[in-house]
N, CA, C and O atoms as a Maestro MAE file, in Angstrom:
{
 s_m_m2io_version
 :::
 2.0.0
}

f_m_ct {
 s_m_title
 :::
 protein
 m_atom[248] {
  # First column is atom index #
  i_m_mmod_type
  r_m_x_coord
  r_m_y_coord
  r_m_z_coord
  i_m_residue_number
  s_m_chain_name
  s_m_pdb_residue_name
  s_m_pdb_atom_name
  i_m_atomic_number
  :::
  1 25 -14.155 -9.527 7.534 1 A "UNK " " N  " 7
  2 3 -13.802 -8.420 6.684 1 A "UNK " " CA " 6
  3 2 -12.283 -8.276 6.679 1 A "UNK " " C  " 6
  4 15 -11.633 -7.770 7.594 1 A "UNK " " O  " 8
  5 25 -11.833 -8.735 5.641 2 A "UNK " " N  " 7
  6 3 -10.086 -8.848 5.560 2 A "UNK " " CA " 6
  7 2 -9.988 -6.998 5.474 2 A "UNK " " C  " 6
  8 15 -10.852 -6.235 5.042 2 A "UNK " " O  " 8
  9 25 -8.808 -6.703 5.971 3 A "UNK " " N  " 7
  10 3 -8.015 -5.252 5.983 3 A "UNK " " CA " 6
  11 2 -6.561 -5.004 5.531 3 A "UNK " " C  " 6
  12 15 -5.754 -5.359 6.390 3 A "UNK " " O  " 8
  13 25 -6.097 -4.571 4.589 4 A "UNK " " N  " 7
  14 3 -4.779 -4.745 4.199 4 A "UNK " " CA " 6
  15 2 -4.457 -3.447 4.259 4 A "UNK " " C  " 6
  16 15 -5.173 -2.550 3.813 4 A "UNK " " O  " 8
  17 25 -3.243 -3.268 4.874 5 A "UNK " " N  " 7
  18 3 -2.486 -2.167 5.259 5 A "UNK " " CA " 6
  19 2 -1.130 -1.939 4.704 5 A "UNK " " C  " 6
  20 15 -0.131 -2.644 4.846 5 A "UNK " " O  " 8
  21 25 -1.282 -0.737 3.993 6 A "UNK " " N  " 7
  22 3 -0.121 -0.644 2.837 6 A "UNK " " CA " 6
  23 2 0.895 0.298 3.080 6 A "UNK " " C  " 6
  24 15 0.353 1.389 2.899 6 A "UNK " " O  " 8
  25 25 2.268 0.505 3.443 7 A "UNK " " N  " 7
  26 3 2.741 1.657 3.875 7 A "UNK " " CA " 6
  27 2 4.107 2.139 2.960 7 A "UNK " " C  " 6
  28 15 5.200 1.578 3.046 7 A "UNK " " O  " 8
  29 25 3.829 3.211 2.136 8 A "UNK " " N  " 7
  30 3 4.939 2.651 0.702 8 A "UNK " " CA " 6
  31 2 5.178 4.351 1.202 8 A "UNK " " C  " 6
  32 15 4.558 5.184 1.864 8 A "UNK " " O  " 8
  33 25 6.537 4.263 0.401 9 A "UNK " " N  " 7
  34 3 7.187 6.151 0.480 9 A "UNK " " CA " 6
  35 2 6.128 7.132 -0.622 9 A "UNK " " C  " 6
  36 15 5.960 6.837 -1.805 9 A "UNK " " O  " 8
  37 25 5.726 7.885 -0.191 10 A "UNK " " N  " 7
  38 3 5.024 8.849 -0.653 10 A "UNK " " CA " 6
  39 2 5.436 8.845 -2.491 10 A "UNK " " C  " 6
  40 15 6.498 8.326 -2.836 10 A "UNK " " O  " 8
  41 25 4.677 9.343 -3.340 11 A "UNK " " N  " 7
  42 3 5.189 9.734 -4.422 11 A "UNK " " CA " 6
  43 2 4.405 8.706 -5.698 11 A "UNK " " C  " 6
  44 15 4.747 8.935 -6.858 11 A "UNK " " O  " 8
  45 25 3.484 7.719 -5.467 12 A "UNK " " N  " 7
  46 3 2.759 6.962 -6.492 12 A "UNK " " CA " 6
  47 2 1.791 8.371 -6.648 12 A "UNK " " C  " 6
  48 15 1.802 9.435 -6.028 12 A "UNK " " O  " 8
  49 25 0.722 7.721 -8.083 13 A "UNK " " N  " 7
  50 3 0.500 8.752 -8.520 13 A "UNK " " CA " 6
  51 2 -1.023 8.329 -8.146 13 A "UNK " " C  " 6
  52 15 -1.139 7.111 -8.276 13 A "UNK " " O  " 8
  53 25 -2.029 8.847 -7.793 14 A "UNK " " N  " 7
  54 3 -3.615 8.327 -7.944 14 A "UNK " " CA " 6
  55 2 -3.929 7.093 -8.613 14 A "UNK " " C  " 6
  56 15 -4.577 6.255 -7.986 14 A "UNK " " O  " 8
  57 25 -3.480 6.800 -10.070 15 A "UNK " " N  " 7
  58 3 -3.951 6.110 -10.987 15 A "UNK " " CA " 6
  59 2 -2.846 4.561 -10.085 15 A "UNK " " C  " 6
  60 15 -3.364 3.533 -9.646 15 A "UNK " " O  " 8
  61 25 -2.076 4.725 -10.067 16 A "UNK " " N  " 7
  62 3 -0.718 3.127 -9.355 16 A "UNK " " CA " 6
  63 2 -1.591 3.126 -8.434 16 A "UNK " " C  " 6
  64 15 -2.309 2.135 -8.564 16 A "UNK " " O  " 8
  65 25 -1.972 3.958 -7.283 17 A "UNK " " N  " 7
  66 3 -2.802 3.640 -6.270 17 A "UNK " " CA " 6
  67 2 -4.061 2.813 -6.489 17 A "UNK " " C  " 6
  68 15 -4.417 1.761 -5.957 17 A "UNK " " O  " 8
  69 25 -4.789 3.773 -7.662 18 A "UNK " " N  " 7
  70 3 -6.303 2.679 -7.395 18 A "UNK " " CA " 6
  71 2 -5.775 0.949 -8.269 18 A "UNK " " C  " 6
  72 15 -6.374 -0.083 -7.967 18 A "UNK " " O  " 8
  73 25 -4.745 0.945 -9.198 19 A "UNK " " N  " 7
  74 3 -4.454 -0.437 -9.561 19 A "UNK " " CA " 6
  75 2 -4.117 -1.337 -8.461 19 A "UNK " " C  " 6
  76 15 -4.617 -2.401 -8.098 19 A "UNK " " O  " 8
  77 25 -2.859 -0.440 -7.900 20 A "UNK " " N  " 7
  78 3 -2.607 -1.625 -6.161 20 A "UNK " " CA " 6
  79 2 -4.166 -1.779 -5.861 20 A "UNK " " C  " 6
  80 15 -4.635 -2.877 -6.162 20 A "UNK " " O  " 8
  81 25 -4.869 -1.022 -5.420 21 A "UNK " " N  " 7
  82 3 -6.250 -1.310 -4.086 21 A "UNK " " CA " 6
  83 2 -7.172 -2.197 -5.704 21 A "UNK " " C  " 6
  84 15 -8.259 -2.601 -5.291 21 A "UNK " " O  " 8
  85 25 -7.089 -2.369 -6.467 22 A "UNK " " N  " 7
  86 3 -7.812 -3.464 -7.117 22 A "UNK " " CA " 6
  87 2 -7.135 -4.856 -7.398 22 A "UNK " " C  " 6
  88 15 -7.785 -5.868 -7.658 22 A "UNK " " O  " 8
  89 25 -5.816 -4.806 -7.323 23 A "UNK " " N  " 7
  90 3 -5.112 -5.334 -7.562 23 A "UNK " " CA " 6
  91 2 -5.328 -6.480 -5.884 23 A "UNK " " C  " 6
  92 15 -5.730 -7.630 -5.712 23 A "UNK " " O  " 8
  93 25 -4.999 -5.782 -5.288 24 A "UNK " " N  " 7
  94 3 -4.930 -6.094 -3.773 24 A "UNK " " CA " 6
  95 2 -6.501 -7.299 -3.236 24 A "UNK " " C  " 6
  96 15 -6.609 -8.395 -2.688 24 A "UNK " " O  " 8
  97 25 -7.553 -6.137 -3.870 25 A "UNK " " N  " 7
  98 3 -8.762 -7.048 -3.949 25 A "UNK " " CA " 6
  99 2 -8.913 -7.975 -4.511 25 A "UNK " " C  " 6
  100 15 -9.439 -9.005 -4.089 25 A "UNK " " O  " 8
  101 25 -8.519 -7.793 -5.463 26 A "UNK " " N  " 7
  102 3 -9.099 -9.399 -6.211 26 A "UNK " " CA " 6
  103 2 -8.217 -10.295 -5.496 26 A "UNK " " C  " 6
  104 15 -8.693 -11.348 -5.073 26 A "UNK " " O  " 8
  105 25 -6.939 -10.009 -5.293 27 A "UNK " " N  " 7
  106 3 -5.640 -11.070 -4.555 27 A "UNK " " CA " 6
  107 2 -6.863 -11.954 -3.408 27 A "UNK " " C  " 6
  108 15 -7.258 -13.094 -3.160 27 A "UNK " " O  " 8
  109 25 -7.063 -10.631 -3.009 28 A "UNK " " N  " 7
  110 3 -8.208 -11.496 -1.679 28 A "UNK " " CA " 6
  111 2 -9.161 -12.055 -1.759 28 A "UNK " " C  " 6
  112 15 -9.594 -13.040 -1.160 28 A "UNK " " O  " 8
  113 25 -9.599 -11.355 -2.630 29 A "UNK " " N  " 7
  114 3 -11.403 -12.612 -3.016 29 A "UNK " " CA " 6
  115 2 -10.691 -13.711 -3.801 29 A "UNK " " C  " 6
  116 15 -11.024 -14.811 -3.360 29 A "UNK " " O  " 8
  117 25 -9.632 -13.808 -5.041 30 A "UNK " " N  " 7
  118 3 -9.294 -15.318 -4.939 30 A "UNK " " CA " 6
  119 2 -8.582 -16.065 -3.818 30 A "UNK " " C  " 6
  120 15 -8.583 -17.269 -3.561 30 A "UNK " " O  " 8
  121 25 -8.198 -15.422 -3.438 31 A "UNK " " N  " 7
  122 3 -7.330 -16.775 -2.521 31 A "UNK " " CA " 6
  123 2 -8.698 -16.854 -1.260 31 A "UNK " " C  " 6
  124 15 -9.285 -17.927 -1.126 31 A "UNK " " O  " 8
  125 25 -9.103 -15.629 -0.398 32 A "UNK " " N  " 7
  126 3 -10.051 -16.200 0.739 32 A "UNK " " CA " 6
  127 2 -11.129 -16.519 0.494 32 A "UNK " " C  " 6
  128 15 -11.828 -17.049 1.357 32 A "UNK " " O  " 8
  129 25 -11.630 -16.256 -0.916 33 A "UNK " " N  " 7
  130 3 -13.111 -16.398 -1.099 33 A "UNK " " CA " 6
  131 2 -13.857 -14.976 -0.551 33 A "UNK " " C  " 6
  132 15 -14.874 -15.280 0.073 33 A "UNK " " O  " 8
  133 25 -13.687 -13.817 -0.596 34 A "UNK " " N  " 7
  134 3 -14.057 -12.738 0.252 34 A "UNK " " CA " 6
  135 2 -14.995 -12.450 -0.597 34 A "UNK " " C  " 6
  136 15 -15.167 -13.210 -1.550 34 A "UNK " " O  " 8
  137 25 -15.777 -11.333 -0.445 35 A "UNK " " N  " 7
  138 3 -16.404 -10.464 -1.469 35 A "UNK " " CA " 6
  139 2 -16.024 -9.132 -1.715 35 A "UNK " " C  " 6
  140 15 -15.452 -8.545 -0.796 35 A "UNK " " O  " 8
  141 25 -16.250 -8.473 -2.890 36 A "UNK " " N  " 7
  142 3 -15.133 -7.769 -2.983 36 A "UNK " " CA " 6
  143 2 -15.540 -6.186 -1.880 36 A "UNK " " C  " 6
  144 15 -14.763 -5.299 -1.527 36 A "UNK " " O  " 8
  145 25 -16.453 -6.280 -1.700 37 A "UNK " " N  " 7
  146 3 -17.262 -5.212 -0.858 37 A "UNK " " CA " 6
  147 2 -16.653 -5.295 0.508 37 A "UNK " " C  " 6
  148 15 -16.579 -4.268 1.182 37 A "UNK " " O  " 8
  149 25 -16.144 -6.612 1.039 38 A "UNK " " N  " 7
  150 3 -15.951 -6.632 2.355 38 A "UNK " " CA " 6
  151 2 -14.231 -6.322 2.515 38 A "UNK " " C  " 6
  152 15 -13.580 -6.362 3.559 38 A "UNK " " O  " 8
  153 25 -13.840 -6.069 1.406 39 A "UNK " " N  " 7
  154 3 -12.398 -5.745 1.662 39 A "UNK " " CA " 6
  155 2 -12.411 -4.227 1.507 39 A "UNK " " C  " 6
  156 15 -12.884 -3.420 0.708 39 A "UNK " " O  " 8
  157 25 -11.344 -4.179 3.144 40 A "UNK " " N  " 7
  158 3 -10.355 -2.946 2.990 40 A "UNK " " CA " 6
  159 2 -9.351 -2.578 2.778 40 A "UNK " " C  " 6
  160 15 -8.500 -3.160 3.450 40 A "UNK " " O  " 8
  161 25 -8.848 -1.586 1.903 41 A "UNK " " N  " 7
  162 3 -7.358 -1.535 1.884 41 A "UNK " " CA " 6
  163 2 -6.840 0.292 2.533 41 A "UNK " " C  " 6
  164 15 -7.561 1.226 2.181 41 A "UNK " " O  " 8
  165 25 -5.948 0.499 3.184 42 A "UNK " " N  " 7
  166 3 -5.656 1.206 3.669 42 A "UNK " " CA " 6
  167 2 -4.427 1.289 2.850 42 A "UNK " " C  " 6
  168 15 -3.786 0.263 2.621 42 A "UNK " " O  " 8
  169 25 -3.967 2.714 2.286 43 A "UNK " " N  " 7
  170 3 -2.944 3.367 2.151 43 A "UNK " " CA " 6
  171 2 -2.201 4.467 2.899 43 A "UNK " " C  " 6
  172 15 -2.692 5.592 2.812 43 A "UNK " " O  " 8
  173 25 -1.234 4.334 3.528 44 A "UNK " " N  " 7
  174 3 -0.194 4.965 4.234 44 A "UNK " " CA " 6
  175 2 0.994 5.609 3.428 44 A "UNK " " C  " 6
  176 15 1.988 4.888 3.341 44 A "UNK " " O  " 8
  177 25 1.069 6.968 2.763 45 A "UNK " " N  " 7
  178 3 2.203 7.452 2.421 45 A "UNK " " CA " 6
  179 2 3.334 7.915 3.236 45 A "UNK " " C  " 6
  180 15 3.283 9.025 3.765 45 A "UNK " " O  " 8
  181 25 3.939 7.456 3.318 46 A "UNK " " N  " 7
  182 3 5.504 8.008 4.606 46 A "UNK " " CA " 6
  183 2 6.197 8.767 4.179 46 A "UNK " " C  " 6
  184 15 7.167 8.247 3.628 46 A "UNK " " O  " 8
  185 25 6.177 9.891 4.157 47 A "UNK " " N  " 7
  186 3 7.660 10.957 3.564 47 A "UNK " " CA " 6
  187 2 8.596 10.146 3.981 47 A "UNK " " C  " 6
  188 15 8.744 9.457 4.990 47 A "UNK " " O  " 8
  189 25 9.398 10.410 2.731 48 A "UNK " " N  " 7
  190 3 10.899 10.006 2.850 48 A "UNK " " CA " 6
  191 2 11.605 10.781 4.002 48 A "UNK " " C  " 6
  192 15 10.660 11.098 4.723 48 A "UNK " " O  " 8
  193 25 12.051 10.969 4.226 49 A "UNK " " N  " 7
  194 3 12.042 11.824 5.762 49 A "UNK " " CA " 6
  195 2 12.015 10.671 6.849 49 A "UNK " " C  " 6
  196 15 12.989 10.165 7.406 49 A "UNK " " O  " 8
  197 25 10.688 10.376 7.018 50 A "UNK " " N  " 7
  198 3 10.244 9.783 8.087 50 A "UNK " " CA " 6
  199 2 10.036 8.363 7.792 50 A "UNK " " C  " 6
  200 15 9.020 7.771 8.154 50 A "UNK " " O  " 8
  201 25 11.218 7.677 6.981 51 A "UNK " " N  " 7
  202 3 11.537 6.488 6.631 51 A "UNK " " CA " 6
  203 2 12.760 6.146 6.507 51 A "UNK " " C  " 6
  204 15 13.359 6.630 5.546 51 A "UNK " " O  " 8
  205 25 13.469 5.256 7.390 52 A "UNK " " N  " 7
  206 3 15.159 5.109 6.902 52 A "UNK " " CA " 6
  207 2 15.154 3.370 6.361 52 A "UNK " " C  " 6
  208 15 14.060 2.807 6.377 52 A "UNK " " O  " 8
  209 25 16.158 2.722 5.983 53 A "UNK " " N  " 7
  210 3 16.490 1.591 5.650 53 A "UNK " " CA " 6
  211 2 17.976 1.638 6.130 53 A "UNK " " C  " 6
  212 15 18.546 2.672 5.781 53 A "UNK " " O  " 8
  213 25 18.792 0.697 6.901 54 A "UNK " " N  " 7
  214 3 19.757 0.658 6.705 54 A "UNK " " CA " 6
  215 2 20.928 1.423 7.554 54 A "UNK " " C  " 6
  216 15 22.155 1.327 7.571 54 A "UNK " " O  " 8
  217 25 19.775 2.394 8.397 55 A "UNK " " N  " 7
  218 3 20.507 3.614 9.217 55 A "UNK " " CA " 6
  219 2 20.770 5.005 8.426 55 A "UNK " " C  " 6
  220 15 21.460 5.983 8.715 55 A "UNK " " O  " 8
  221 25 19.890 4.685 7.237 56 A "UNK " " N  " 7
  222 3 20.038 6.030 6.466 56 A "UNK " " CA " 6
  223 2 18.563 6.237 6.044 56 A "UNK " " C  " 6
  224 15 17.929 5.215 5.779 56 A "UNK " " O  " 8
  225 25 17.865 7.577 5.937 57 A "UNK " " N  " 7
  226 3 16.978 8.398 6.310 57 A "UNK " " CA " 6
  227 2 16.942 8.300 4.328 57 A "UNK " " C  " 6
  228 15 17.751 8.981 3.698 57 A "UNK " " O  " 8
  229 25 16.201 7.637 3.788 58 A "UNK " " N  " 7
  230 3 15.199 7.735 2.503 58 A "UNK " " CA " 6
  231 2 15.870 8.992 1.714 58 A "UNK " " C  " 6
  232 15 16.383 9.070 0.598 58 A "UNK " " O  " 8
  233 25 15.641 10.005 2.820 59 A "UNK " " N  " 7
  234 3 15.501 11.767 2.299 59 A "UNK " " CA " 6
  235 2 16.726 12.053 1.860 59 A "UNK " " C  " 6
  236 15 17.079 12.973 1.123 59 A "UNK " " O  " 8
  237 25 17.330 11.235 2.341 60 A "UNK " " N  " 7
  238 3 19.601 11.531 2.493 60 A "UNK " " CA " 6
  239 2 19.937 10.244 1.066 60 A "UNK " " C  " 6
  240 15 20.981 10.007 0.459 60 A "UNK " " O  " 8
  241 25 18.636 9.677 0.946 61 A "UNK " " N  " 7
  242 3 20.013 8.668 -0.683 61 A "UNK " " CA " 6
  243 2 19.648 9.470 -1.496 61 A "UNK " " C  " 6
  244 15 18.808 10.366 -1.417 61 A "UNK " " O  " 8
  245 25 20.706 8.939 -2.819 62 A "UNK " " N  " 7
  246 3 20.783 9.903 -3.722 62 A "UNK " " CA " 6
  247 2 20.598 8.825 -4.655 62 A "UNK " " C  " 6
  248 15 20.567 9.054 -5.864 62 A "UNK " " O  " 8
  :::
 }
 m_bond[247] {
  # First column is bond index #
  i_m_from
  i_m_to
  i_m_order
  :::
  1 1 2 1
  2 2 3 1
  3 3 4 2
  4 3 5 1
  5 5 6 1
  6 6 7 1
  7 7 8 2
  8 7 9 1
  9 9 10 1
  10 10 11 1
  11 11 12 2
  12 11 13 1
  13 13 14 1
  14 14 15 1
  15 15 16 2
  16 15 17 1
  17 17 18 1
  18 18 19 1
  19 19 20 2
  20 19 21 1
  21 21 22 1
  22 22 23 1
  23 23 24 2
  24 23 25 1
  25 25 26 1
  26 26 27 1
  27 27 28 2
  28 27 29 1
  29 29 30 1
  30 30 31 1
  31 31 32 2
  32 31 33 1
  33 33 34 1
  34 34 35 1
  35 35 36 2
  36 35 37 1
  37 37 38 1
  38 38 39 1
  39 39 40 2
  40 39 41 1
  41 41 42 1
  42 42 43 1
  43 43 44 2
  44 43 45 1
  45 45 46 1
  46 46 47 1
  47 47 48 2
  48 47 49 1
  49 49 50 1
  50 50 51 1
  51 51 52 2
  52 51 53 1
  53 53 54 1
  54 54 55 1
  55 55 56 2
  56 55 57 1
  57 57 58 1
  58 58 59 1
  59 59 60 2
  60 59 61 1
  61 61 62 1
  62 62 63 1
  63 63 64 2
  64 63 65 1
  65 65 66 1
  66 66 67 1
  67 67 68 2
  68 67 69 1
  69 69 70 1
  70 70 71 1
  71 71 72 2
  72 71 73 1
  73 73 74 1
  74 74 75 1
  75 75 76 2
  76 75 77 1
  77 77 78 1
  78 78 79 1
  79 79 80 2
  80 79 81 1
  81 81 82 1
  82 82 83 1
  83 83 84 2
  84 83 85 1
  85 85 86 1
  86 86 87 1
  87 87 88 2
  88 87 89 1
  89 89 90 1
  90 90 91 1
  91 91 92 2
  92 91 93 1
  93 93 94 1
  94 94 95 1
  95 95 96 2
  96 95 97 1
  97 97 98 1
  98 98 99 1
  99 99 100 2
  100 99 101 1
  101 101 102 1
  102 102 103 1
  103 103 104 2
  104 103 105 1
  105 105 106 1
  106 106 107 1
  107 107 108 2
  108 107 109 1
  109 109 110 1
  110 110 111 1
  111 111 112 2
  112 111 113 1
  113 113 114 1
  114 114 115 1
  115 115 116 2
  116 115 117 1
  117 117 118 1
  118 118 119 1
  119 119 120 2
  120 119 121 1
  121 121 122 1
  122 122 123 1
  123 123 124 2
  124 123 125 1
  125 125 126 1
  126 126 127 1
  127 127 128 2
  128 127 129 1
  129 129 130 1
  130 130 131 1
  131 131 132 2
  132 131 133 1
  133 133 134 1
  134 134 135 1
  135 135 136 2
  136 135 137 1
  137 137 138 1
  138 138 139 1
  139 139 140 2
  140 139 141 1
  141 141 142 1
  142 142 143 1
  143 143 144 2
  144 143 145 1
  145 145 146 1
  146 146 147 1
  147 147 148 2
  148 147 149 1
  149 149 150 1
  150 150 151 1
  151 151 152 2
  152 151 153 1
  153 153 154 1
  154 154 155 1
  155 155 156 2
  156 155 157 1
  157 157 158 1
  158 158 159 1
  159 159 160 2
  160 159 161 1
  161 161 162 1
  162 162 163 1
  163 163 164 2
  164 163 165 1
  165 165 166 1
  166 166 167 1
  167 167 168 2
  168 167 169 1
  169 169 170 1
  170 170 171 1
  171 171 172 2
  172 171 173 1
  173 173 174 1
  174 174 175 1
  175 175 176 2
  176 175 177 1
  177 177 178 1
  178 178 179 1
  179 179 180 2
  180 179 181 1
  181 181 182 1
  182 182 183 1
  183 183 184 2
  184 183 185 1
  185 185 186 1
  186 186 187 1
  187 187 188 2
  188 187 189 1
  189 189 190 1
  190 190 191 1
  191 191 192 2
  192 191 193 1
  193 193 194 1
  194 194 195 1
  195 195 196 2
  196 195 197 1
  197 197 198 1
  198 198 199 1
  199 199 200 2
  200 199 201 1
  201 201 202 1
  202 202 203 1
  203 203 204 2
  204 203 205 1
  205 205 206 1
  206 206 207 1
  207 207 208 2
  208 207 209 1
  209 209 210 1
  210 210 211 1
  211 211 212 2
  212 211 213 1
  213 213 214 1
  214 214 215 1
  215 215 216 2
  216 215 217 1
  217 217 218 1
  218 218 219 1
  219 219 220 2
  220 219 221 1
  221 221 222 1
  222 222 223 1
  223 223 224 2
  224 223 225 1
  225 225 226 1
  226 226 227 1
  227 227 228 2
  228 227 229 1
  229 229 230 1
  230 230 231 1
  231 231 232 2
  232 231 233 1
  233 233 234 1
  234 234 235 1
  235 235 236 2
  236 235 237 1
  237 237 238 1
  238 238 239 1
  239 239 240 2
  240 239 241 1
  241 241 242 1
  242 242 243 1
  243 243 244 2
  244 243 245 1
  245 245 246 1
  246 246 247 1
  247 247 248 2
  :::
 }
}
């Protein structure tokens, strides 16, 4: 049972979400041969806040 773990800055909308998690599936049933039932995808929203790049905190670019 493949598991894909997604961790993007907060702020997609429902509808971008369910395209990634179909998007994501099919990626996996073509390339591993999976079925599409046995895949999981996990979404993780991170406030900007509690994400930096670079030594700077997401919440602080402009």
């Amino acid at each position: 049972m493949p598991t894909i773990r997604v961790e993007m800055l907060e702020g997609r909308t429902p509808e971008q979400k369910k395209n990634l998690v179909v998007a994501l599936t099919q990626a996996v049933v073509d390339t591993l041969g999976s079925k599409p039932e046995s895949v999981d995808v996990l979404l993780y929203d991170i406030k900007r806040e509690h994400w930096a790049t670079g030594g700077q905190l997401w919440s602080e670019k402009k």
